[in-house]
C-alpha positions, 0 to 999 in steps of 0.5 A: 461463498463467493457470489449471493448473499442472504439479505438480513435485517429485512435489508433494512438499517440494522440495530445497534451493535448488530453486525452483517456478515461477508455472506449476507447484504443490506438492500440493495440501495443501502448497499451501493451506499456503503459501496460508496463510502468504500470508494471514498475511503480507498480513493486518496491513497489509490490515486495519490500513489500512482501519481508519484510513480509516474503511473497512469491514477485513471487506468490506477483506479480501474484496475484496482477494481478488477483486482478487487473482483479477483481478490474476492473470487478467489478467497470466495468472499471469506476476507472483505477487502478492497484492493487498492495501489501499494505503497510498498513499491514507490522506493524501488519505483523511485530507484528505477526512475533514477537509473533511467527505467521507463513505466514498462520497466516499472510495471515489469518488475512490479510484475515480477514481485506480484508472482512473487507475492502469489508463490508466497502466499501459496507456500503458506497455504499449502505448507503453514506460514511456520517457515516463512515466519522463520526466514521473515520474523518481526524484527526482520519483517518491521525493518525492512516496512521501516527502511522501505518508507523512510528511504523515501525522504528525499523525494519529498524534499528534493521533488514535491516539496520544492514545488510549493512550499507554503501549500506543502506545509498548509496540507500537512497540517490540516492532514495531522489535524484531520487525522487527529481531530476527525472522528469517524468516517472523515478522521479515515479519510483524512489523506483524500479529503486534505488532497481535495482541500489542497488541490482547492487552495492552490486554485485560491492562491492563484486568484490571490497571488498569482503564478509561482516560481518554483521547481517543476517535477523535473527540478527545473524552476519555472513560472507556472500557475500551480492549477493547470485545467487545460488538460481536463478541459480537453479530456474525454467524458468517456474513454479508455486510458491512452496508451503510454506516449512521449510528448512534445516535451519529450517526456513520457506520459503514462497510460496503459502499455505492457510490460517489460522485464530487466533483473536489476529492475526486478531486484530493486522492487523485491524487498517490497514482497516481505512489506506485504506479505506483513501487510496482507497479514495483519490485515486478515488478522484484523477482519477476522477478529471483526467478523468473528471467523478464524481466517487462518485457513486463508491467510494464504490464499489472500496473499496470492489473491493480492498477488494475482492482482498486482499481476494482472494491474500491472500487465496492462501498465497499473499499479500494484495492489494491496488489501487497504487498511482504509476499508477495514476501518470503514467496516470497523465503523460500520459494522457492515462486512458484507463482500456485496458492498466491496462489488460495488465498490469495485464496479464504481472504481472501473466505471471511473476508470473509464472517465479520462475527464478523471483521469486528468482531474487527478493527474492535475495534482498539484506538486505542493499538495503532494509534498504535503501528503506524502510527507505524512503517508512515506513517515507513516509507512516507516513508522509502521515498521516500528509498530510491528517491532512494539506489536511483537515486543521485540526484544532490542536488548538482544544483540541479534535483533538489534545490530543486523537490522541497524545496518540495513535501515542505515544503508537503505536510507542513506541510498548506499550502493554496491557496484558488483559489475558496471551494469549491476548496482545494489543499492538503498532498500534492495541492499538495505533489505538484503543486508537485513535478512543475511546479517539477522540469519548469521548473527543468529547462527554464531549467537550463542545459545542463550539470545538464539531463545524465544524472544529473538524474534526467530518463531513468530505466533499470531495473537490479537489483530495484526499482531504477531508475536516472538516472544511466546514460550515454546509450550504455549506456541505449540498448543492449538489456537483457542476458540474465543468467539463465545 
């Protein structure tokens, strides 16, 4: 199935408890409303990341729906999901910027790791995720997830934090508050709903106490008002994203631009691949566990769908994409898994994609608000890592698991470099995440025999939701999954 759907329940509100499958939509009306609750679910993260990497949120935004079409066809609507921007990517964008690389080269690495991605995922469908596990077990996988949030640090404290402290710390707080004391819908939305209090707040602060002085995105300290409308007061009710220029300034303002390709670029924004093909796993699991339905079948093809959207979002200068955990909790709450509602969602992302008025809207951030989100989502993203280490009981008494990936978190961290030609520098998460791999691969091979056993993390089995497990015993790893839908 892929298009058309059965209407059920008489299209009307169903009962409680009752559940509406991929293949089968509410009416219409109901629909585009559930559509709209999507959207809002997806909107913080999918316009806050694009922000940060110096991308364009308005083009950000609509290719996440062309991506999310894409996405849906090619797994003919088995995994409701919606698309949105990746935050796997900012630490090999922040390293790319440091070494003097413009959005084109962004976007082409990006590129690059998005065909990467879709290979992966191919090979899975195609040949069993067996082997790719092998090379990528739980302890490796939630290592490089963690060193690939936790390198970020800096950037909250050396570029968005500055700006604003006191709107930086306020933000935060009322992000964990949310998060914690929201129940529902709002608790899942807790990042977009603390940028719009943020973004109103610094509004109030500059009616209250008038302009900052303070570090402006590029580290110089300027007064300036923390607000500035001037450009959403010129923007366009209706227009395609311009294309990307250098202003006055002499800086360069995002917009829709190709891409281009340089492999030092493309190196740094690789490690990236490993944290979503961990990412596009759990999710899957996830829904397939919500809708009742083995997904294994197409656990592949869902992987090369993302990647086939992180190709085609970023060919045009968009961000990268992934399946949003966001959305998942809206049909966890809902019970609605209907794909038709995920079109929806991916028609209103693109009609808004067309707005520049948006577009500026989004792009007027304020830099404290930022520092205030991002200082939850980058610690987020590290400790997920640490969730899929717990998830998997990763056995850290082991030696094997616990020494190679202590290395590679400290070297991606702390930003070590490795100058292997005065063109060519390895450095933070790609030398953390390379470090890893290798050091978990050869201590394993000269390990003796008693920590190369179930419970190093080298075979890795699928159980509850997002779960996946190194610790089951040979024989219960070969026997045939179980039916447990009753």
């Amino acid at each position: 199935m892929a298009l058309g759907w059965k209407v059920v329940y008489g299209g009307k509100t169903p009962p409680p408890g009752a559940v509406v499958r991929p293949d089968e939509r509410l009416s219409w009306g109901r629909t585009v409303g559930l559509g709209a609750q999507h959207v809002v679910a997806m909107f913080g993260a999918t316009f806050v990341f694009p922000i940060i990497m110096g991308l364009n949120p308005q083009l950000a935004i609509m290719m996440s729906g062309v991506a999310t079409i894409c996405f849906l066809l090619i797994v003919k609507g088995a995994v409701p999901s919606y698309l949105g921007t990746s935050a796997s990517f900012v630490g090999g964008v922040v390293a790319i910027r440091a070494q003097e690389g413009d959005s084109a080269d962004v976007t082409g690495a990006i590129l690059v790791a998005g065909a990467v991605l879709a290979l992966c995922g191919l090979l899975i469908h195609y040949l069993g995720s067996g082997v790719l596990h092998a090379v990528l077990p739980p302890v490796v996988t939630g290592a490089v997830v963690m060193l690939i949030g936790f390198n970020l640090a800096p950037v909250v404290a050396d570029v968005y934090w500055p700006q604003d402290q006191w709107i930086a710390l306020i933000v935060m707080t009322v992000v964990i508050l949310m998060a914690v004391g929201l129940r529902g819908f709002f608790g899942r939305i807790a990042i977009f709903v603390g940028l719009v209090f943020g973004y109103a707040l610094s509004w109030v602060f500059d009616l209250v106490f008038g302009q900052i002085t303070s570090p402006d995105g590029t580290g110089e300290v300027v007064t300036r008002d923390r607000v500035n409308f001037d450009s959403l007061r010129e923007a366009a009710w209706f227009g395609f994203p311009d294309e990307t220029f250098v202003n006055a300034e002499g800086s360069e303002v995002a917009g829709w631009h190709l891409p281009s390709f340089s492999i030092t670029f493309i190196l740094l924004v690789l490690p990236a691949v490993i944290a979503l093909i961990a990412e596009n796993t759990g999710h899957v699991k996830a829904v397939a566990e919500m809708t009742g339905r083995d997904l294994d079948p197409v656990m592949g093809k869902a992987i090369a769908a993302d990647g086939v959207g992180t190709v085609i979002a970023t060919s045009v200068g968009g961000s990268p994409t992934t399946t949003y955990a966001e959305n998942i909790g809206v049909m966890a709450a809902t019970r609605v898994y209907s794909t038709a509602a995920y079109y929806v969602a991916a028609l209103v992302a693109i009609l808004f994609g067309f707005s520049p008025k948006f577009g500026a809207l989004v792009a007027g951030t304020p830099g404290g608000v930022l520092g205030g989100i991002t200082v939850v989502l980058y610690g987020m993203i590290g400790l997920l890592g640490a969730r899929i280490w717990i998830e998997n009981r990763v056995d850290f008494a082991n030696p094997v698991n616990l020494v190679p990936v202590s290395a590679g978190i400290i070297i991606a961290i702390g930003d070590t470099s490795l100058e292997i030609t005065d063109d060519f520098v390895l450095s933070g998460i790609a030398l953390g995440t390379i470090v890893t791999i290798v050091a978990y691969h050869l201590a394993r091979a000269v390990a003796p025999a008693h920590l190369r056993e179930p419970g190093g993390g080298a075979v890795v089995t699928v159980g509850e939701p997002g779960v996946m497990r190194d610790d089951v015993e040979p024989e219960a790893r070969d026997a045939p999954p179980r039916d447990e839908r009753g």
